[in-house]
N, C-alpha and C positions, 0 to 999 in steps of 0.2 A: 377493611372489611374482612370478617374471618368466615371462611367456608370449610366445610366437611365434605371430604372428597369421598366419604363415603357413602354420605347421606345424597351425594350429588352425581347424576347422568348427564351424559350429552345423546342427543337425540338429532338424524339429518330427516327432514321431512323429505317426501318422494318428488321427484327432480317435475319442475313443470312441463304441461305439455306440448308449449312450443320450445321445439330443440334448440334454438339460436338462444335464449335464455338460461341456458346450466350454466353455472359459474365453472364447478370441479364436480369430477366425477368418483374423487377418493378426496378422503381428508384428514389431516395428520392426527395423532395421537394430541390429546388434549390432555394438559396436567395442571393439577392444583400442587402448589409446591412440588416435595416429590413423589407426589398419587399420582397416578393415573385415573382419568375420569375413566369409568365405561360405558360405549357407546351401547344403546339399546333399542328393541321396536317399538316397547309401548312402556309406561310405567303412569303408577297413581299420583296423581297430583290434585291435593284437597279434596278426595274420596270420589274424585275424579277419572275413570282411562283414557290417557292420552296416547296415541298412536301415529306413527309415520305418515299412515296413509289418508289422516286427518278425519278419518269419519267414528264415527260415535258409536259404530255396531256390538263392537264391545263393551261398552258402556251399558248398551238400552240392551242387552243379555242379561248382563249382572244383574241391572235391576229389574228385568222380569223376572228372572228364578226367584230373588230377595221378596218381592211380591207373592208371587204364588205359596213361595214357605210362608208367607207373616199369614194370605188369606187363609190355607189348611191348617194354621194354633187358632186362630180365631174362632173356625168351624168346628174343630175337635175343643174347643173348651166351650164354647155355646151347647155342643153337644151333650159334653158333662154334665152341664147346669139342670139340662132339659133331664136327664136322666134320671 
């Protein structure tokens, strides 16, 4: 299997919340050949935000602004027509 260590993150999700359940509290350096993966909080995945802390608030932001802009082209070129 060929991977792009570029193209590719590692991500730890937020530790659970019964304590007796942490495996590790740090974790080594992760390498594809000789890349280093980098470790990160959130990244796109399939136009997607994924995040650590597993909740989607990021995601339903995005697409309300992307909402809001698509509805004010739609209002301002209704508007035109009407003009």
């Amino acid at each position: 299997m060929l991977c792009n260590a570029k193209k590719s993150v590692s991500m730890v999700v937020n530790a659970p919340k019964c304590k007796n359940r942490i495996v590790s509290v740090s974790f080594p350096v992760f390498k594809l050949g000789n890349a280093t993966v980098q470790f990160v909080n959130e990244f796109r995945y399939l136009g997607h935000i994924i995040t650590e802390n597993q909740k989607d608030d990021d995601d339903i932001e995005r697409e309300t602004r992307n909402l809001f802009i698509r509805t004010k082209r739609s209002v301002a070129s209704f508007w035109q027509v009407l003009s």
